[in-house]
Structures are given as structure tokens and as C-alpha cells.
C-alpha positions as CSV (number, residue, x, y, z in Angstrom):
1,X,-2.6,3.8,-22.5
2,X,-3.2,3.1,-25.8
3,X,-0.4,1.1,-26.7
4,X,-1.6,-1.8,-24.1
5,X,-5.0,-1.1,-24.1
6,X,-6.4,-0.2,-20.5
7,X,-4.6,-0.4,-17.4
8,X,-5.8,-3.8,-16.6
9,X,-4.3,-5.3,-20.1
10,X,-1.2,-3.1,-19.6
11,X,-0.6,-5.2,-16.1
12,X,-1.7,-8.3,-18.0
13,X,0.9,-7.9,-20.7
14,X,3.7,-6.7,-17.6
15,X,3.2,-10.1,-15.6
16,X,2.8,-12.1,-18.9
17,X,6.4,-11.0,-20.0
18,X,7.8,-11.8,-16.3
19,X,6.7,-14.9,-16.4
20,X,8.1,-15.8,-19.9
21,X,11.1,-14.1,-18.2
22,X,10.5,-17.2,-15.2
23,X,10.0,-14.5,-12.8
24,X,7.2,-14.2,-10.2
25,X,5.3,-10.7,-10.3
26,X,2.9,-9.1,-8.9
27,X,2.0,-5.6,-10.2
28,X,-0.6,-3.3,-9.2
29,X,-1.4,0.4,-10.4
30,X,-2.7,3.2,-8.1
31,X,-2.5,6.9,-7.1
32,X,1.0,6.8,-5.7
33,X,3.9,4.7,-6.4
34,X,3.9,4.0,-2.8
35,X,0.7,2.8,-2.5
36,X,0.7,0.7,-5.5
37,X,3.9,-1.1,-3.5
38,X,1.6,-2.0,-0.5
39,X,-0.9,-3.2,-2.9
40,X,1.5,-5.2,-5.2
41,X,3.3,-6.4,-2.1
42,X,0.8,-7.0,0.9
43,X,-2.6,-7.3,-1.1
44,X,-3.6,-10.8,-1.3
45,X,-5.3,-12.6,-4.3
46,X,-4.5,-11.7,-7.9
47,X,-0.7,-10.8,-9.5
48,X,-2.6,-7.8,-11.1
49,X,-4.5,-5.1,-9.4
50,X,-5.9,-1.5,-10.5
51,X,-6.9,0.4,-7.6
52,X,-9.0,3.7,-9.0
53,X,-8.5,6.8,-6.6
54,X,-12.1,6.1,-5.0
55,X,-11.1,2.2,-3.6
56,X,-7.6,3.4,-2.0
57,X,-8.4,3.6,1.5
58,X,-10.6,0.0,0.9
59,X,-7.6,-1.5,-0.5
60,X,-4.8,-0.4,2.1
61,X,-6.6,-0.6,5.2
62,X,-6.8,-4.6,5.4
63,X,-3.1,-4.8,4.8
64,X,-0.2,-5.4,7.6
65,X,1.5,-2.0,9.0
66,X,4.5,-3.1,7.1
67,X,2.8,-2.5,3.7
68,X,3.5,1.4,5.1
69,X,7.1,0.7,5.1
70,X,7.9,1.5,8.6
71,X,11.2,1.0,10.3
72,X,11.1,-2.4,12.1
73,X,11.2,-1.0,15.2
74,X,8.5,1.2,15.1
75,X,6.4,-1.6,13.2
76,X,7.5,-3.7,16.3
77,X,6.3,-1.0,18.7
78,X,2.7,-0.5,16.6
79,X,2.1,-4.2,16.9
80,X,2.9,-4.3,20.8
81,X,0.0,-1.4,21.2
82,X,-2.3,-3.8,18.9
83,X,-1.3,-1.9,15.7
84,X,-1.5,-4.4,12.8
85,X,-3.0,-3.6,9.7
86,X,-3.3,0.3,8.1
87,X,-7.0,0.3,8.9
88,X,-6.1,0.6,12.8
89,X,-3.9,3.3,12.0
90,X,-6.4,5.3,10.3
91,X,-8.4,5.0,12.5
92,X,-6.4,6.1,15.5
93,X,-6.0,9.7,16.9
94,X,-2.7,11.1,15.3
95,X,-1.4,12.8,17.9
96,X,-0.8,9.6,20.3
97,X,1.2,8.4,17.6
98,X,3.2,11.1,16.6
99,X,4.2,11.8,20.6
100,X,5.0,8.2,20.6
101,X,6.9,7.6,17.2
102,X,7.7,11.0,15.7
103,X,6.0,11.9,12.9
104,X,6.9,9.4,10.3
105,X,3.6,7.2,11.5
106,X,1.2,10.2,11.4
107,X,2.9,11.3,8.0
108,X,2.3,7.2,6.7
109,X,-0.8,7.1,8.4
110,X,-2.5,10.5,7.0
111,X,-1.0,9.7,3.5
112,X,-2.6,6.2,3.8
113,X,-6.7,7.9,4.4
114,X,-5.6,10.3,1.8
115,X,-6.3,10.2,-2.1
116,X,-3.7,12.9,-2.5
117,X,-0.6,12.2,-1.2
118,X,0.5,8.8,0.0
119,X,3.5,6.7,1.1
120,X,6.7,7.7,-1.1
């Protein structure tokens, strides 16, 4: 990083230029590219966020399912069985959710309470 700075002025310096650019942005940096989507996308507050390995599951479990980038049906069919944000899903038994919508939730969901592999 040291041609920004830190990771923090690096984001800084990314929105700035969107903005000269008249472009809206929100940016965020994490493990995964996929996480730092839902975080970017979902996460409410700032247009700049650096989530360190230790605050992942803190940061994504508030969010909606669709920061996990479901299909819409199955997003549909989480929210009918009272499904909405990651948090529930982590906190759910896997197999329910796997018999019920293949493995694509329990492979989203067990990426999402993981530091080491999340949503691609």
C-alpha cells in the first residue's frame, strides 16, 4: 500500500476520483472479493469501509440475504421461512437448508461465518 498510504486513504483516494468522475461509489475492502460486495453494496453508513479479517462475521450478519447473492427465488423462499439478514443464516442448522435449497445456501451461508473462504 504504499503508494496510497493505508487502505483507508487508498478507498479515500478511489471514491474521491469517482466523484470528480460524477459517479456515486461506495467501496469497501475485506477478505474476499465477495464479501467486500455485500459490504460495499448492503452495509449502510459510509462510502468507505475496511473490514479486517476479525470484524467479518460482525459486518455481514446485519445485512439482507441478498448481500449473499442468492438467486431470487431462493432469496424469496429464505424470506417466507423468516430468513432476512446473513446473521439468521448463520445462525441456522445447515442441513435444513441445504435439503430445502441445495447447497448453494449452506455453501453462502458457511462462507459468510467463515474468515477463510467467502462468497465468490
Amino acid at each position: 500500500m504504499h503508494l496510497a498510504g493505508d487502505e483507508d486513504a487508498l478507498l479515500a483516494d478511489l471514491v474521491h476520483q469517482f466523484k470528480r468522475a460524477r459517479f456515486a461509489a461506495r467501496v469497501a475492502i475485506t477478505k474476499s472479493p465477495g464479501a467486500a460486495h455485500a459490504v460495499a453494496r448492503y452495509g449502510g453508513g459510509e462510502d468507505k469501509a475496511v473490514v479486517p479479517e476479525a470484524g467479518l462475521k460482525a459486518a455481514l450478519e446485519p445485512l439482507p440475504v441478498q448481500a449473499l447473492r442468492l438467486p431470487p427465488a431462493v432469496i424469496d423462499g429464505l424470506r417466507r421461512l423468516g430468513f432476512d439478514h446473513v446473521g439468521d443464516l448463520i445462525a441456522a442448522p445447515c442441513a435444513p437448508l441445504m435439503k430445502r435449497f441445495d447447497s448453494i445456501v449452506a455453501l453462502r451461508r458457511r462462507s459468510a461465518s467463515s474468515s477463510r473462504a467467502f462468497i465468490r
